[in-house]
N, C-alpha and C positions, 0 to 999 in steps of 0.2 A: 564633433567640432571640426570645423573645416579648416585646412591649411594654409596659413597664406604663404607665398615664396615671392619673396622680394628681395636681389642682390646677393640670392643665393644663401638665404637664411630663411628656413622651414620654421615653422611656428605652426603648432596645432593650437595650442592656447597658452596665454599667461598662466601660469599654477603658480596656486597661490599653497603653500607648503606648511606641513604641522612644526608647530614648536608649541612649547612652553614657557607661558607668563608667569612673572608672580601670582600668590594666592592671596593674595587681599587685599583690602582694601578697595580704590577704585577698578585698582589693576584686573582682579577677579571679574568684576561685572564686566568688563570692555572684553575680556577673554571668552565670560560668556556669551556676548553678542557677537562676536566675530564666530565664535564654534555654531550660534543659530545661521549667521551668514553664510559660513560654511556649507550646511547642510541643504540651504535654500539654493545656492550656487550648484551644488551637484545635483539638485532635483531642475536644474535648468530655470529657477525661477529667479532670475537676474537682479527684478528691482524690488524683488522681498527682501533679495540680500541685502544689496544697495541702503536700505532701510536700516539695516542692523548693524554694517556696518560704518556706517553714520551716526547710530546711536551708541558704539562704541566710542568713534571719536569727539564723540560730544560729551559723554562721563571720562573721558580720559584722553586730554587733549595731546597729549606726550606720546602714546601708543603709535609709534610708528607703523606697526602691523595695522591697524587699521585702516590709514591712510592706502597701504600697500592694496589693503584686500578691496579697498572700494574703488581704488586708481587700475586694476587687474578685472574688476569686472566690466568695469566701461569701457577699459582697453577690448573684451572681449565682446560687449555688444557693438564696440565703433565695427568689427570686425566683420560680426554678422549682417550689418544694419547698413555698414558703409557709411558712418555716422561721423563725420572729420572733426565737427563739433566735441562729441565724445572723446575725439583720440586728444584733443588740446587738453580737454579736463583732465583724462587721465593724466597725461604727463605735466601737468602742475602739480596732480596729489602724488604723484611719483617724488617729483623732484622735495616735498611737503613730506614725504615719509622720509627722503634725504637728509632735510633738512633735523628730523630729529633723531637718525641713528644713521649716520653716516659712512657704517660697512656693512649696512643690509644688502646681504648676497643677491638676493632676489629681485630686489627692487632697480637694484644696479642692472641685471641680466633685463628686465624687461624694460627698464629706461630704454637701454640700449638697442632690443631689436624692436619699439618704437620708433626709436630714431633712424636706423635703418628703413624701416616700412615706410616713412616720412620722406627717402629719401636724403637722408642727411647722417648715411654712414661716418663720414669721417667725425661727426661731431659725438657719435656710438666709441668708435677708437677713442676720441680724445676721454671720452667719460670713465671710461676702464683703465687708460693709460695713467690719469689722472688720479685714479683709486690706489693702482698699483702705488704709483709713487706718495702717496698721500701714509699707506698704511703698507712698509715695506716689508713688513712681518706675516701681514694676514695673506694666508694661501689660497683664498675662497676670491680673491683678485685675479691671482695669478690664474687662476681656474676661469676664468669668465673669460679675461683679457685670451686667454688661451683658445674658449670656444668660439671665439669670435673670428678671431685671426684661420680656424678651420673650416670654417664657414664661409670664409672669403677663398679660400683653397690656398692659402699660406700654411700647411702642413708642419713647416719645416721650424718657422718662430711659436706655432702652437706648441710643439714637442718641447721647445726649451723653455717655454712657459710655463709647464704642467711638471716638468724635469725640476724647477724651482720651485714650484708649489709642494711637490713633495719633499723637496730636501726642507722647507720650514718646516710641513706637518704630515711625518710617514704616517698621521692615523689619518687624514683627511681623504674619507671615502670618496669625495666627489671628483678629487684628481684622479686618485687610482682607476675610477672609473672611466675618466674623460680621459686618460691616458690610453685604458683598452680600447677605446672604441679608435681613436688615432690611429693605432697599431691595427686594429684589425682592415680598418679604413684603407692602409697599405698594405693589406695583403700579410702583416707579421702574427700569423693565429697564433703560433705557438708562445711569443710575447703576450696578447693578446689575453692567451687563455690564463696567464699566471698571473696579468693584473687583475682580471675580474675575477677570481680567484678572491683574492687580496683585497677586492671590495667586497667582496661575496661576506668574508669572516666580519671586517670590519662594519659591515653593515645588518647585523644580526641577522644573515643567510637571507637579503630578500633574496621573493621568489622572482621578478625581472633578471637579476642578476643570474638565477641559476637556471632558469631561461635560456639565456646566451650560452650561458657555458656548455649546456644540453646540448645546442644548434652547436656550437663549435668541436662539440668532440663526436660530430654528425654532417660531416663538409660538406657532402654531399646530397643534401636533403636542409642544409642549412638556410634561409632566411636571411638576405641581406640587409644588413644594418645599415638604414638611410639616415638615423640620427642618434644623438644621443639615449643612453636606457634613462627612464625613470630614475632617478635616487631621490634622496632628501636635500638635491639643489637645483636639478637638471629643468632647463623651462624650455629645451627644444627638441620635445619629443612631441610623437604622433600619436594622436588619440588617449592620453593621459586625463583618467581622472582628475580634476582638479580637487586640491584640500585646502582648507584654509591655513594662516598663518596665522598661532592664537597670542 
């Protein structure tokens, strides 16, 4: 998948990320169409997906994940295709999965470097800014609004953004990680190495995370880190399989 850089925001592709639905009822079937989408989406077969995940939201009109996974694969052929068309739709069913679970992590992170690639950062800040304060508890805010502001090379407001995300939630793997890559980003490995650490346990040892830790107790032969690692929220990394959101 190719990268686009706009305004200094890398994007390999939208990921779209596993969870867990309810088991019944409608919930079940729309779960199982999104996990066919899923599978259709990493065999590169875009508008099989597209198909499924449509008929997801068509037996389960409420399924925000749905909205998300079909609004992320258009985002992904506007990308390939240069399709402008595509990138409008997408960010309707973006704003459409907003509309029915409105601290979806994900959906917020690709709202927003849509709006970037559009051109219209500042309206990206306002979305995140607006999250933050909307839901002054949730940490997965402070973690976005954070990658964003790094991305823009404001280091300095990411660090006390991701500093508050963890003081709400010390289990929240995706700051502890968005914190190392900060740290390592300035040169602090030895900080660095002890947070991703700390997402390493917290994230049942993935293998990305101990990865890095590999390359960092290895400086010399290490591998510089241009973006974020993969976790279960990260949507600005390189060459990431993409998973559905079920």
């Amino acid at each position: 998948m190719e990268e686009i850089t706009r305004a200094g925001v890398r994007l390999a592709s939208v990921l779209i990320l596993a969870a867990v639905a309810a088991s019944s009822g409608c919930n079940a079937v729309a779960t199982g169409y999104n996990m066919q989408g899923a599978r259709l989406y990493q065999q590169g077969q875009y508008y099989a997906a597209m198909e499924k995940f449509q008929a997801a939201m068509a037996n389960n009109s409420a399924d925000a994940n749905a909205y998300y996974n079909l609004a992320s694969t258009m985002h992904q052929l506007a990308a390939t295709q240069h399709d402008p068309n595509l990138l409008i739709q997408a960010e309707a069913l973006y704003n459409q999965c907003l509309d029915r679970n409105p601290n979806h992590p994900e959906c917020h992170r690709a709202l927003a470097v849509l709006l970037v690639q559009t051109d219209r950062s500042d309206r990206a800040f306002t979305l995140l800014k607006n999250w933050a304060m909307r839901s002054p508890q949730n940490a997965d805010a402070r973690v976005e609004l954070a990658r964003l502001y790094q991305e823009f090379g404001d280091s300095k407001t990411a660090e006390l953004q991701l500093q508050q995300a963890i003081q709400l939630d010390q289990q929240n793997t995706r700051a502890w990680t968005a914190m190392a890559h900060l740290r390592e980003s300035k040169g602090d490995t030895q900080q660095a190495m002890a947070n991703y650490q700390r997402a390493y346990v917290l994230n049942g040892y993935n293998p990305a995370l101990a990865q890095r830790i590999a390359a960092l107790n290895q400086p010399t032969s290490a591998t510089p880190l241009t973006a974020p690692l993969a976790d279960d929220g990260t949507r600005t990394v390189n060459n990431a399989p993409p998973q559905a959101r079920y």
